[in-house]
C-alpha positions in Angstrom: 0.0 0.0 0.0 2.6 2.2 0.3 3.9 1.9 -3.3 0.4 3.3 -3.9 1.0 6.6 -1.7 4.1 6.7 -3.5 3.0 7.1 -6.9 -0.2 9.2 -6.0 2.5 11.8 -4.9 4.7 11.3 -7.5 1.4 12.1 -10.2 0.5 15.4 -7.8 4.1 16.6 -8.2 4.7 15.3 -11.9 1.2 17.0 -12.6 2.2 20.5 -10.8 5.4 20.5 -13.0 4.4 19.4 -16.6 1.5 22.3 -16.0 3.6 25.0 -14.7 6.0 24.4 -17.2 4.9 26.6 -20.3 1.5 28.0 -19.0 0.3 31.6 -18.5 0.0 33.2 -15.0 -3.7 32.5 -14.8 -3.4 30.2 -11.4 -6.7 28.1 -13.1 -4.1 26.9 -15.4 -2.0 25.5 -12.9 -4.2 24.8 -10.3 -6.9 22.9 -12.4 -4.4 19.6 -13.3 -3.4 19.1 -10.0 -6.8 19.4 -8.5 -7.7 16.6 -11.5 -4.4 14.5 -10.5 -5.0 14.6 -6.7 -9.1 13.4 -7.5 -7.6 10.6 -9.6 -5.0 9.5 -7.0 -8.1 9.8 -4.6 -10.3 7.4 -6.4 -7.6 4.7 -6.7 -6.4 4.8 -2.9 -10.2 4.3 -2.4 -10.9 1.5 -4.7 -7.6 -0.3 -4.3 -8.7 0.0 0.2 -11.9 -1.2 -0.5 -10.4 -4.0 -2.7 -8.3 -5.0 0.3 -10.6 -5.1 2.8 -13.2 -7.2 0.7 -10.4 -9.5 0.0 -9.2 -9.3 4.2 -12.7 -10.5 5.4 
């Protein structure tokens, strides 16, 4: 599970880079990737827990 955490962060900061890299100053432009990186990540630390406990019980 940790390799998970891992690579959530890893998208977040990859994410923050690639969009700050060659963008206007408009924070939106910026802000709106990493907000739809950190959702993603979100959604498979949830699925891949829920997975885990269905397979625990």
């Amino acid at each position: 599970m940790k390799a998970v955490w891992i690579g959530a962060a890893v998208l977040v900061v990859v994410t923050l880079a690639a969009s700050m890299i060659g963008t206007t100053t408009k924070l939106g432009n910026i802000i709106g990737p990493v907000v739809g990186s950190i959702v993603t990540s979100a959604i498979l630390i949830g699925l891949i827990t829920w997975e885990n406990k269905k397979e625990l019980s």
